[in-house]
N, C-alpha and C positions, 0 to 999 in steps of 0.2 A: 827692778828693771821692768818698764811699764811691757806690756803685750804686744806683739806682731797684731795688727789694725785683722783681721777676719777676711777673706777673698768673696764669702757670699755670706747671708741670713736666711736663714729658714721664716719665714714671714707667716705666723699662723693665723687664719681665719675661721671663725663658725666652729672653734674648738668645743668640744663638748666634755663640762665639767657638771659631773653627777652633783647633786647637792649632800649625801652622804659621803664622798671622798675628798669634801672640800678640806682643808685642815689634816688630813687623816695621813698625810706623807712619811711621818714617822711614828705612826700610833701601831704597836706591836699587839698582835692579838696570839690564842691560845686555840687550836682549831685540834677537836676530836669528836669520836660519836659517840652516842648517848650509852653509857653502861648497859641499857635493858635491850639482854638480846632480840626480842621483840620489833625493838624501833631501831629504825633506818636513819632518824632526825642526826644532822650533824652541824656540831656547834661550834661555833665561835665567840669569843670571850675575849675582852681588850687585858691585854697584861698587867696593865696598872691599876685593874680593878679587880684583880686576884690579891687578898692579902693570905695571911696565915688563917684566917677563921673565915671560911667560905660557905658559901652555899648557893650551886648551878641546879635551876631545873629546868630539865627539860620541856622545852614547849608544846611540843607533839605530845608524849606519854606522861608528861608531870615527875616523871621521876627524879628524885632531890639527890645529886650527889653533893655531900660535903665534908668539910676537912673531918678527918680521924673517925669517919664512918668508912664503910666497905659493901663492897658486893659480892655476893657466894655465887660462886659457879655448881659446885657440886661438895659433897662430902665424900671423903676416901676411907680408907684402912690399908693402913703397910701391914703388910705380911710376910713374915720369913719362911719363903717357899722350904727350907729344908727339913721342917717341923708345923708349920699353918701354924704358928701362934701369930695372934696381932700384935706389935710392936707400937702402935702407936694408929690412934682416929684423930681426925680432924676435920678443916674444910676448906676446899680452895677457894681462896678470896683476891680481890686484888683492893688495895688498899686506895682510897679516890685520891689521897694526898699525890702518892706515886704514879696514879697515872695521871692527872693531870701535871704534872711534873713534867713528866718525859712525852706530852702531847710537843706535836709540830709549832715550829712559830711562821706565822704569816704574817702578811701586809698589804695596802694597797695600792695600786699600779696607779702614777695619779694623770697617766694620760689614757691608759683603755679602759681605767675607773673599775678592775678587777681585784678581785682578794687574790693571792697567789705566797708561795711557801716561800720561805726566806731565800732559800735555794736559787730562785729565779730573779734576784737582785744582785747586783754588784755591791761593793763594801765601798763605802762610803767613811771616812773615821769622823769628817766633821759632822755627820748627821747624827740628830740623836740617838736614831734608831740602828747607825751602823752600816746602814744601807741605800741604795741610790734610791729618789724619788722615783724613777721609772723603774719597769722592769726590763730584762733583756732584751726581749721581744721588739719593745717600743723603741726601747735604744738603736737595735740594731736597723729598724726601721727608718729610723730617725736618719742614724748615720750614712745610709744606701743614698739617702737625699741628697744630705750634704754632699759627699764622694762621689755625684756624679757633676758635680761642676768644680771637682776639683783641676787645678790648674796643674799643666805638666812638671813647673818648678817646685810645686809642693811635693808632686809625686817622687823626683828625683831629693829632696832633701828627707823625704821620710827614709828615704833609702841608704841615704850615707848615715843621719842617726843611727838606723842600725846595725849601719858595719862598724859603727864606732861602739856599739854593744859589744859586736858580736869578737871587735879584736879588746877589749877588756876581759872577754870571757876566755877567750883564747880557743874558739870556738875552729874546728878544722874541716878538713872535706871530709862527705863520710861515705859509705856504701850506701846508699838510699837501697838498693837491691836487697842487700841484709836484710833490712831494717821489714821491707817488704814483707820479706817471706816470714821474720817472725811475728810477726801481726798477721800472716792467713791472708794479705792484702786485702782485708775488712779492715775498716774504720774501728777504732778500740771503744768509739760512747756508741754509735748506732750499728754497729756492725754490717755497712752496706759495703756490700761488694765493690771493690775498686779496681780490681785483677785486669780488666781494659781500659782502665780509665787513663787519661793522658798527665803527667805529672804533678800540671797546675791544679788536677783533681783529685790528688792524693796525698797531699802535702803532710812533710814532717813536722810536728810540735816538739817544740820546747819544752818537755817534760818541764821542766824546773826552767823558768822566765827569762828570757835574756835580760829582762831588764832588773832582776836581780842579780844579773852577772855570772848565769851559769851558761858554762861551756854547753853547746851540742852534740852529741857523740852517736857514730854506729848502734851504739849500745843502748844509749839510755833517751833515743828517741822515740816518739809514739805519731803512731800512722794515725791522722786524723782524715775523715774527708771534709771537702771547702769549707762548707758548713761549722761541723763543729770545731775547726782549726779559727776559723772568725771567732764563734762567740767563745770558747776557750781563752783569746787574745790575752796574755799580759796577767792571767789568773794564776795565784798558786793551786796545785790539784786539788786541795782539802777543800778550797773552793769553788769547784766546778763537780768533781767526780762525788759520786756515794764511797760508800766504805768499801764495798766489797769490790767496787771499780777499783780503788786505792791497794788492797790487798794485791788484786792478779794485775797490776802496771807493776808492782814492786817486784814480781818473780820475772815480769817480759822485760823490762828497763834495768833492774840491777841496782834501782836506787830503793833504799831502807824503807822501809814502810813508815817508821816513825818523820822518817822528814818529808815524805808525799803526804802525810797527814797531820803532821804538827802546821805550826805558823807558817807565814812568809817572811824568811831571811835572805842576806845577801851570802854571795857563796864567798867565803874567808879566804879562799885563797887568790881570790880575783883581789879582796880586802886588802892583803897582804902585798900583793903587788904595786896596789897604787900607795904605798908605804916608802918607793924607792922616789927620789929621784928623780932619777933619769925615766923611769918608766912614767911619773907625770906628766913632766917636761916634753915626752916626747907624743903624748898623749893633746896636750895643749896644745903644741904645733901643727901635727896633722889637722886638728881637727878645728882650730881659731875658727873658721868661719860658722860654728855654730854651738859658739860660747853662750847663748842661752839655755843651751839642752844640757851642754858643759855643767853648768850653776845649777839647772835641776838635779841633777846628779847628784854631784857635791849636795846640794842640800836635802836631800831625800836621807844619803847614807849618814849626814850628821846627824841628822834627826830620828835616824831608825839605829845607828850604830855609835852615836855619840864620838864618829871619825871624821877629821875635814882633813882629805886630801891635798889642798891646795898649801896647806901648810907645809907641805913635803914637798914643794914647789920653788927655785931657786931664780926661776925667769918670771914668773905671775907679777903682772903691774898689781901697786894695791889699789889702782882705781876699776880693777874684777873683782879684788877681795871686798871691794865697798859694794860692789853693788852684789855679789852672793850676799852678804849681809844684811843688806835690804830688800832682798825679795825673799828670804829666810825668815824674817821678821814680820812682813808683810803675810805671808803664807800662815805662820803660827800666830799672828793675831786674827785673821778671816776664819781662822777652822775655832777659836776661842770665842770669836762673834757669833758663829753660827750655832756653836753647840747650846748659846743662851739663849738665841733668839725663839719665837713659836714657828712652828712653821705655817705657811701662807698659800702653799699648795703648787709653788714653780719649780718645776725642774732647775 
């Protein structure tokens, strides 16, 4: 199914493309500091140019770290305080294999032409590197442009999309008040005071996405403020939050630690439901007038859960089931072109 024609373009002029980030969209780099506590110098290394038999030096202090060497911090002795005999000397080392291992990955922002940690990219599957050619920042940028010549019919149809989320989720009224007071009325990523702030400034998150089809509840909502409730949008948390953010949302929400920090799934029992029937059927009806988001759907979950809904569908013309089909198809050949193509430096 070809695309809704666009209501405006962002028209760029005098764009400013560094000649080091040209190309460099999905090039993964290795970013840590130099082993010699000494030196400050902190490095970067492309990923594809780390094999198993290495050798980084440093450019500041010349220091060679490389594969199955190490570097000594200090020499010990265990000692068993209840008798002082030595049980054992050695020396603390950190092995360079291991730490560069567990060094950060970065990339480059390829419109403010910065290096910046994985963390501040979106997931991208058809990119090579996994991740969107811009980073948040520039996105969210980007998008305040677009959104301010948005047209009111747009705004009203993002709206019903939602509710047609939000009644698959089975999503209900909640306490916002609750919700408030266990979150301290601070925001859970910035902790900025929101205790006077007026609703629209204080919004609840979707812990778990509605567009993976999790209900929102009293319980397992997180106070964000506007801010981080935008760029959070549509993330699963393992993708936006650190670990330890992911740990204490799991004791304030009620949701397992393991599934705030594993993958992005669709929640099964929403799955389960569009399995009946009638709960298709009735699904299609409502919401006919925006059978394109319909066929996203469907094709999202066949493709992440190897389920098509519409088969459990007793009213569905098959001239929907042809065109899910071809824009299904359409979508799994563009992400198969692009993961072969080089990249060329466009968002």
């Amino acid at each position: 199914m070809a695309r809704r024609k666009p209501y405006t373009i962002v028209k760029k002029e005098n764009q400013i493309r560094a000649a080091h980030v040209r190309g460099m969209g999905d090039i993964v780099f290795k970013g840590f500091q130099c082993l010699n506590s000494a030196c400050r110098e902190f490095i970067f290394v492309r990923q594809d140019e780390l094999g198993d038999d290495f050798e980084l030096v440093c450019p500041s202090c010349k220091l060679a770290m490389r594969s199955g060497d190490e570097t000594q911090f200090y020499e010990y002795k265990l000692i068993d305080q209840r008798d002082d005999p030595i049980t054992e000397e050695g020396s603390f080392s950190i092995l360079h294999n291991e730490y560069i291992a567990e060094a950060q990955e970065y990339k480059y922002c390829i419109i403010c032409n910065t290096i910046k940690p994985f963390a501040l990219f979106d997931h991208h599957r058809s990119r090579k590197s996994g991740r969107q050619g811009e980073c948040r920042l520039c996105k969210k940028i980007y998008n305040s442009i677009k959104n301010k010549t948005r047209l009111t019919d747009q705004h009203r149809e993002a709206a019903q999309k939602r509710r047609m989320y939000l009644d698959i989720s089975v999503s209900t009224k909640i306490n916002s008040e609750e919700t408030y007071k266990r979150f301290g009325y601070r925001c859970f990523k910035c902790q900025k005071n929101l205790r006077k702030a007026g609703a629209k400034e204080r919004p609840l998150d979707h812990t778990l996405p509605v567009v993976y089809l999790w209900p929102l509840t009293t319980e397992n909502a997180t106070l964000l403020c506007r801010e981080h409730n935008s760029e959070k949008s549509n993330q699963w948390p393992s993708d936006y939050y650190s670990d330890d953010e992911l740990k204490k949302l799991a004791i304030l929400t009620g949701i397992p630690y393991d599934t705030l920090a594993g993958p992005a799934h669709y929640n099964p029992i929403a799955i389960e439901r569009l399995k009946t029937t009638e709960q298709v059927d009735s699904l299609l009806t409502k919401y006919s007038a925006y059978m394109p988001e319909i066929i996203k759907l469907r094709n999202r979950i066949l493709e992440r859960e190897c389920f098509d809904f519409f088969a459990h569908s007793k009213d569905i013309s098959p001239a929907w089931i042809r065109c899910a089909n071809q824009e299904y198809q359409r979508v799994i050949s563009q992400q198969v072109g692009a993961s072969t193509k080089p990249d060329t430096g466009a968002t």
